[in-house]
Every structure is written in C-alpha cells, then in structure tokens.
C-alpha positions in Angstrom: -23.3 -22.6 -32.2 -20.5 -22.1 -29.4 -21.8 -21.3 -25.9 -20.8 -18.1 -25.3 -22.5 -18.2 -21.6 -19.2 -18.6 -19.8 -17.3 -15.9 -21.4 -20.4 -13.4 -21.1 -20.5 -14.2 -17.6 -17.1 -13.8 -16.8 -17.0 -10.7 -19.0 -19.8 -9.0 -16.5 -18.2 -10.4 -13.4 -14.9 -8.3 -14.3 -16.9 -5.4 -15.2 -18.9 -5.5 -12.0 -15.5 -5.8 -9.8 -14.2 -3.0 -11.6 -17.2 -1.0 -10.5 -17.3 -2.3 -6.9 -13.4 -1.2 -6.7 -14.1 2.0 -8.4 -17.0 3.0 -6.3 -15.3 2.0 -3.0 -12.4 4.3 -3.5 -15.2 6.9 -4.5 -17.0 6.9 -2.1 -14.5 6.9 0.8 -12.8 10.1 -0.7 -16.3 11.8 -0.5 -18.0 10.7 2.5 -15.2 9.0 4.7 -14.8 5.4 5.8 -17.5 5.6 8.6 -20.3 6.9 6.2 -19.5 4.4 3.4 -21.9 1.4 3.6 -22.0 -1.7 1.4 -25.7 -0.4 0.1 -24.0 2.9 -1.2 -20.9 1.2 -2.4 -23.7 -1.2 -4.9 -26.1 1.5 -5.7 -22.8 3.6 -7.2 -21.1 0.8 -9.2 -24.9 -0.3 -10.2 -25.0 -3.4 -8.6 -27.4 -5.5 -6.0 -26.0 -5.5 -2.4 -25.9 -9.3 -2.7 -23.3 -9.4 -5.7 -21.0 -7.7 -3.2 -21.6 -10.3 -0.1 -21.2 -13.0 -2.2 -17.7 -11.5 -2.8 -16.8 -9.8 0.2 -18.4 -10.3 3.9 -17.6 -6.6 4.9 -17.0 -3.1 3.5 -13.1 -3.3 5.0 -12.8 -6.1 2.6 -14.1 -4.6 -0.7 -11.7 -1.5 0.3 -9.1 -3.8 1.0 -9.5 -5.5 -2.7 -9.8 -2.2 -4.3 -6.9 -1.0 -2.8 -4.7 -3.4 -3.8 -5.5 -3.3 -7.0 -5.3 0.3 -7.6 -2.1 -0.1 -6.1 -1.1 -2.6 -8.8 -2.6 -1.0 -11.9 -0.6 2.3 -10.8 2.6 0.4 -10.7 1.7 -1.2 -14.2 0.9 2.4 -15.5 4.2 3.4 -14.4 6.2 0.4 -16.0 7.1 -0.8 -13.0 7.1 -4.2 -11.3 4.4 -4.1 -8.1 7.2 -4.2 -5.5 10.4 -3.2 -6.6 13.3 -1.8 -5.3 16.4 0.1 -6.6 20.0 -1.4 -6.0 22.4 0.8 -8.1 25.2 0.5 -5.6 24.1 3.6 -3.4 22.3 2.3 -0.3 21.7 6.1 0.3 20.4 7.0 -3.0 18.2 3.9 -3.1 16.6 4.3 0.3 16.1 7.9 -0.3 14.3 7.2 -3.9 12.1 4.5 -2.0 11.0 6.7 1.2 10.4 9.7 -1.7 8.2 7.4 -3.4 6.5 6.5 -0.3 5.7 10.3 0.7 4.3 10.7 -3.2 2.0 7.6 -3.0 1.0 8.7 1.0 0.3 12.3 -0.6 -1.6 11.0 -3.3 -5.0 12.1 -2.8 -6.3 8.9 -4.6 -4.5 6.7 -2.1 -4.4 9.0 0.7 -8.2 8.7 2.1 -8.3 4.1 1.4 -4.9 4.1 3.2 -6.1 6.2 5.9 -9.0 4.3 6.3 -7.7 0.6 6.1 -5.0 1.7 8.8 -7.7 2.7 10.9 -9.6 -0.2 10.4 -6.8 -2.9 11.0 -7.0 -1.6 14.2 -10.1 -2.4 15.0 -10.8 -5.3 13.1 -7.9 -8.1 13.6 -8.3 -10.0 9.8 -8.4 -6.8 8.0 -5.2 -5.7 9.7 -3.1 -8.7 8.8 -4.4 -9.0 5.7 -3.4 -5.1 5.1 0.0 -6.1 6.0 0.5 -9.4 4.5 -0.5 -8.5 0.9 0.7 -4.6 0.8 3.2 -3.8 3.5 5.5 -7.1 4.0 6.0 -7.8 0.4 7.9 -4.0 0.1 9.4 -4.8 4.0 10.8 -8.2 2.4 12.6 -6.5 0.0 13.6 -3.3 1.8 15.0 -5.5 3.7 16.7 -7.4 1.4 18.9 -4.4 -0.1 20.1 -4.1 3.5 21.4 -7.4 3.8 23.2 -7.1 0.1 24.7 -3.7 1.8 25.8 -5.5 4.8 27.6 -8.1 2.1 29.1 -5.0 0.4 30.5 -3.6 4.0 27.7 -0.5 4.1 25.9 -1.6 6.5 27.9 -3.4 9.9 27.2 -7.2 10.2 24.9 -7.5 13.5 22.5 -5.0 12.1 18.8 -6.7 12.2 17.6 -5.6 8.6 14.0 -6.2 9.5 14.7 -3.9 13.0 16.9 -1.6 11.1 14.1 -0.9 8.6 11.8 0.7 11.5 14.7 3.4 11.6 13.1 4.2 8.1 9.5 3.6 7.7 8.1 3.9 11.3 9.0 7.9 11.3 7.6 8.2 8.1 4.7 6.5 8.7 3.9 8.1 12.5 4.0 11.4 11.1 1.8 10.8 8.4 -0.8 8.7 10.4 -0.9 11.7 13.2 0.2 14.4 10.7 2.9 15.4 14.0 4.7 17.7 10.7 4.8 17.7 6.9 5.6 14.7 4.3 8.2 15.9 2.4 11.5 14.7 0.1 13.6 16.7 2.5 11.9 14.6 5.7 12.6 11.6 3.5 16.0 12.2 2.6 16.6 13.6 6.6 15.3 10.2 8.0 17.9 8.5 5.5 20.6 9.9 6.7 19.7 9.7 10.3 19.2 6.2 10.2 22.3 5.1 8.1 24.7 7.0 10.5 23.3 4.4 13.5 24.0 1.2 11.2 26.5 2.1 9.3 30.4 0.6 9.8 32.4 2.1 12.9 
C-alpha cells in the first residue's frame, strides 16, 4: 500500500495556512490591528496557537504572509502577472493606469485595514518594515522605475532624471494622503499627480 502520510500532511498544512491567512485578514477588518492577538487569529481558523508559532514568531508576521498572498491571488484572479506594468508608448497613460490602480487596491476595503496596519507596524517594528518593503513595495518601485528609464531612452523623460528619486514625485503624494487621509483617493488625484510630476522631468 503507498504511504499516503506525506501528502495528507501536506494537504492539512495548506489547508491550515489558508485558514491562518484568512482569519488574520478577518480579524483585523473587525477588531483592528491592536486587538488582534495570535490566540484569536487560531481559535478563528481552528487551529492550536502553537501551529502558528511554529510558523510565524509574531502576529505582524502572519499579517504580513497573508497579505502577500492575498495580494498575489488577486493579481492571478485578474489575469495578471503579480507586478506588472504597462509600456504602450504613453508614459502618461501608463503612469496614470498604475497610480489608478494603486488608489483601487488602497480603497479596497479587503486590503485597506492589513495595509493600514502593516504600515503602522513597520514603524514600530524594524524587520516587519523591511520585510513589507522588500517583498511588496520594491518589486513594483523596480519596475516603475524601469519604464522611466525606457522613457528617458525614448527622449520623454530628460537624461539626469534619478528614476528611483523621480518616482517619489508619484507615489509619496499618493501614499501621504492616503496614510493621513489630508483629502480624497481619487482617479482625478491620480491622474493630477501625473501630470504634475511629468511637467518637472520632462525635456526642456
């Protein structure tokens, strides 16, 4: 008879992430960040505590998990690669299609209250913070940056331009006024922001 042990195991060990993840994301939409606790995040996926600290040595770090791959099944639900970015020809069009994006997925009530929370958290807590910006934020900031340097070899975008400074132009309003909610998130503030920021690099 095959030992079917292994794949059992593994079988529950998938089902129990998915649980953990789910009930992490749950759980900090209800309550908030502050009030979830690892003991609350086990009881709701159905799990011992110690199934999660053998995985994760914090709460930020199951959020962190779960986040990321919400994050990922969303872009696979939506046919997409998980970091992609438009080059048609149009830097203006493409920027303004990626910062629309961004407002959608900030706005996203599913993604709003673990984004929230993990932003607050890398604050605080060092690891979390460049882990939050190492596996979700500098993969899209790589290849933001990236269309900016194939503008600057098309002549839309003037030669000294930093791409990595020029993309704060972009994505530091945007995220400012959604962290301190100073106004709202909209495609017009998107699109606005665009076109502010392309007049300052653009060719004299």
């Amino acid at each position: 008879m095959p030992d079917k042990t292994a794949p059992d195991a593994s079988r529950r060990s998938t089902r129990s992430r998915s649980a953990i993840y789910a009930a992490a994301l749950a759980l900090v939409a209800e309550i908030g960040y502050p009030r979830t606790t690892i003991e609350g995040i086990a009881a709701r996926a159905g799990v011992g505590k110690q199934t999660i600290y053998r995985w994760w040595p914090s709460k930020a770090d199951v959020l962190l998990e779960a986040f990321l791959d919400l994050s990922a099944q969303a872009a696979g639900q939506a046919g997409q690669a998980p970091y992609e970015i438009p080059d048609t020809g149009d830097l203006a069009a493409d920027l303004r299609a990626v910062l629309r994006a961004a407002v959608d997925r900030l706005l996203d009530p599913a993604f709003e209250a673990p984004a929230r929370a993990l932003a607050a958290e890398g604050l605080l807590n060092e690891q979390v913070g460049r882990e939050f910006v190492a596996r979700l934020l500098e993969p899209r900031l790589r290849l933001c940056a990236r269309r900016l340097r194939a503008a600057q070899d098309s002549g839309a975008v003037r030669a000294d331009v930093d791409p990595r400074i020029a993309l704060e132009l972009f994505v530091s309003p945007l995220a400012q006024r959604w962290l301190q909610r100073t106004g709202p998130l909209t495609h017009a503030y998107a699109d606005t922001l665009v076109g502010y920021a392309l007049y300052g690099i653009a060719p004299r």
